[in-house]
N, C-alpha and C positions, 0 to 999 in steps of 0.2 A: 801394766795399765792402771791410772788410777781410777779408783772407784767414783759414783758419781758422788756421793758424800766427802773425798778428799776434794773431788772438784769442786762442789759448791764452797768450800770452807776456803780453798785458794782465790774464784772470784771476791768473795768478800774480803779476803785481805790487802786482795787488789784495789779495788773499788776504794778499800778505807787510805788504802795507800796515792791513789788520785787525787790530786788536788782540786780540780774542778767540778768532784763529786761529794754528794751527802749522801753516804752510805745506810742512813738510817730509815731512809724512806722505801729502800727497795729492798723488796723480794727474790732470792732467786732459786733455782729449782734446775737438777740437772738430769736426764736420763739416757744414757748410752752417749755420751759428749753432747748431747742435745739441749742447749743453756735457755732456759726463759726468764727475762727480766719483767717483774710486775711490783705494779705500786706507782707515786708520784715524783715528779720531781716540778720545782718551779720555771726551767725557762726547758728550750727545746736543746741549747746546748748543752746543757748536763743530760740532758737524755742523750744525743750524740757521744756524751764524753764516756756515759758507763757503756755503754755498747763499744767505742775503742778500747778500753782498760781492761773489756772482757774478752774483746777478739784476743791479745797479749798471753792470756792463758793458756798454758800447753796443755793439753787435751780437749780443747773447745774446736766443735767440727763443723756448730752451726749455731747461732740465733736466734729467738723471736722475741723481739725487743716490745715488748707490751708494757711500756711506760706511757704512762698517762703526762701531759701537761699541764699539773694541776694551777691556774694564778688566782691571784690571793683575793682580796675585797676588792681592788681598782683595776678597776678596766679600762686599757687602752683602746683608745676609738682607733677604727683601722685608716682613717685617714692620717691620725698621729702617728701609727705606724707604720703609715708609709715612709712619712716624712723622715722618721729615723733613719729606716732602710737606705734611701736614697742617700744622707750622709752619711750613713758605714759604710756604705760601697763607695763613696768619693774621697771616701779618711785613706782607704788602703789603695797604695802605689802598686801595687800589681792587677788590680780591676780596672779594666777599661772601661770607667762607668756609663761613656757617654754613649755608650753603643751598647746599654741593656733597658731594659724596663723593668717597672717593680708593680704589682698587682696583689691586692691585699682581699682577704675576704673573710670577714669573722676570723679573722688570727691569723688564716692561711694565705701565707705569703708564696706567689709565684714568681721566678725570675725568668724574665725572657730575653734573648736577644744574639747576636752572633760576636762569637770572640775566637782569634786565630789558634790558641794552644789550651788546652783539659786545664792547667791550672790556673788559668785567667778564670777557667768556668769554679773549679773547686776553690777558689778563693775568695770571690763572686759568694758561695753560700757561705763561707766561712768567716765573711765581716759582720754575716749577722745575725750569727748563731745564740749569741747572747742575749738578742735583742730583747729586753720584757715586754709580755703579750703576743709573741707567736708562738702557736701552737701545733705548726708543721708549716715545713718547707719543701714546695716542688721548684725543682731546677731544669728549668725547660731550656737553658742556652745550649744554643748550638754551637760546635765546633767544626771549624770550616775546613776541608784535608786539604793538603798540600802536597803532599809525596804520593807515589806511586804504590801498589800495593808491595810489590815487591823490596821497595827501599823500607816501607816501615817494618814489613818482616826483619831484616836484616838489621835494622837499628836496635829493635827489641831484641831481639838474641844474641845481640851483642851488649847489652847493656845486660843483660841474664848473668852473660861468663862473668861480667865485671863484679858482680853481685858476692859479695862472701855470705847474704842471706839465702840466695837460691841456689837451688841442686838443679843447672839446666838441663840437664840429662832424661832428667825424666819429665820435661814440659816441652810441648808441641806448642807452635805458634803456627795461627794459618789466620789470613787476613784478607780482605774482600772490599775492595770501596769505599775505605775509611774503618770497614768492623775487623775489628780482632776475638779471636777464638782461643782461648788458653783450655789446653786438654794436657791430662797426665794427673802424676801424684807427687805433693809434696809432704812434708812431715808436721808439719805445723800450720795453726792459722796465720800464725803470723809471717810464713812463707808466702802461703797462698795472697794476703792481701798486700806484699812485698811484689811478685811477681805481677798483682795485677795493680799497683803503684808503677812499676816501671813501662809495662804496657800501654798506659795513660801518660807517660812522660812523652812516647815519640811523638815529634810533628806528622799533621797530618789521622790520629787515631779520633774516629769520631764517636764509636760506639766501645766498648769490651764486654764479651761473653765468657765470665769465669768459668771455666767447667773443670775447673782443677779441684780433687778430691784429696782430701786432710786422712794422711792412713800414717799417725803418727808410729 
C-alpha cells in the first residue's frame, strides 16, 4: 500500500501530466487515501479537470476538492454570462438547448430543465465548464425515466459483464423509480466512477447512489 507521501508525489505527477491543468497553483495533501486539493485556479473547469486527473490515481479512496476559483482584475457581469452560457449549450450537438434554462448569479451558474438521457444532462454542464467568470456550477436538469425498474437493473449489469474495467462480481445494483443504488467493493477509484459511468448511461436512470467502497 502506498504511503501517503508516495501518493501525494504521484497526484502531482498527474496533475503536471494534465493538460488542462496548472499544476503550480495547487496544493495537495494526502492522509490514509484521503486526498485534499487546496489553492486557486482560474476558471471552474480546471478545478473539475484536477479533481478528474486525481480520481485516476490508484490509491485515492476519496476527495475534498477545496479549490478556490480564483478570476483575475475583469469581471464578467452575469448578464454576459449568461449570454455565453446560452451559446456553449447551442455550439454542442448533443445538448438539447432548447428545453434548458440558464440562471446566473454572482458567477453561479444554474441549469435547469428536462432532457431524455444523463448525458444530454452531463454534457449540458460540460459546454461550459471553461466559461470565464463562473465560479460554480449547479446542475439541476432533470432526467425523465423511461424504463421500468427492472429493465434498467438488467441493462446495467449487463453493461457491467461487458466492462473489462469492472469486476461485476462484487457490485450489487438495486434500482427504484428511476434511482440506482450501487453497493459492493471495487479496487480502484477509477473502477468505482467507471461503474458509476455506466449506471448513468442506461435509459431511464434518473438519480445514482454510489455506495461502492475503494479497498484497493
Amino acid at each position: 500500500m502506498k504511503s501517503d507521501h508516495q501518493l501525494e508525489q504521484d497526484i502531482v505527477h498527474e496533475l503536471a501530466y494534465e493538460p488542462s491543468v496548472n499544476e503550480s497553483h495547487i496544493g495537495i495533501s494526502a492522509m490514509n487515501g484521503i486526498v485534499t486539493l487546496g489553492g486557486h485556479v482560474p476558471t471552474f473547469g480546471e478545478k473539475c479537470g484536477a479533481e478528474t486527473a486525481t480520481k485516476r490515481v490508484a490509491g485515492v479512496r476519496a476527495i475534498a476538492n477545496e479549490l478556490e476559483v480564483k478570476l483575475g482584475s475583469t469581471k464578467q457581469s452575469d448578464s454576459d454570462l449568461a449570454t455565453a452560457c446560452v451559446a456553449a449549450l447551442r455550439a454542442r450537438i448533443s445538448v438539447p438547448d432548447e428545453k434548458l434554462q440558464v440562471i446566473v448569479r454572482d458567477g453561479w451558474v444554474t441549469l435547469e430543465g428536462d432532457v431524455d438521457w444523463q448525458y444530454q444532462k452531463v454534457a449540458s454542464e460540460q459546454a461550459i465548464y471553461y466559461l470565464y467568470g463562473i465560479r460554480r456550477i449547479t446542475n439541476a436538469i432533470h432526467v425523465k425515466p423511461t424504463l421500468s425498474p427492472g429493465d434498467v437493473k438488467e441493462k446495467i449489469e449487463a453493461a457491467f459483464l461487458r466492462s473489462a474495467e469492472i469486476d461485476s462480481a462484487h457490485i450489487q445494483v438495486e434500482t427504484r423509480e428511476g434511482k440506482v443504488t450501487l453497493r459492493g467493493n471495487v479496487h480502484s477509484w477509477f473502477e468505482r466512477n467507471e461503474a458509476l459511468d455506466a449506471a448513468w448511461a442506461a435509459p431511464g436512470v434518473t438519480a445514482v447512489e454510489n455506495d461502492l467502497i475503494v479497498s484497493p
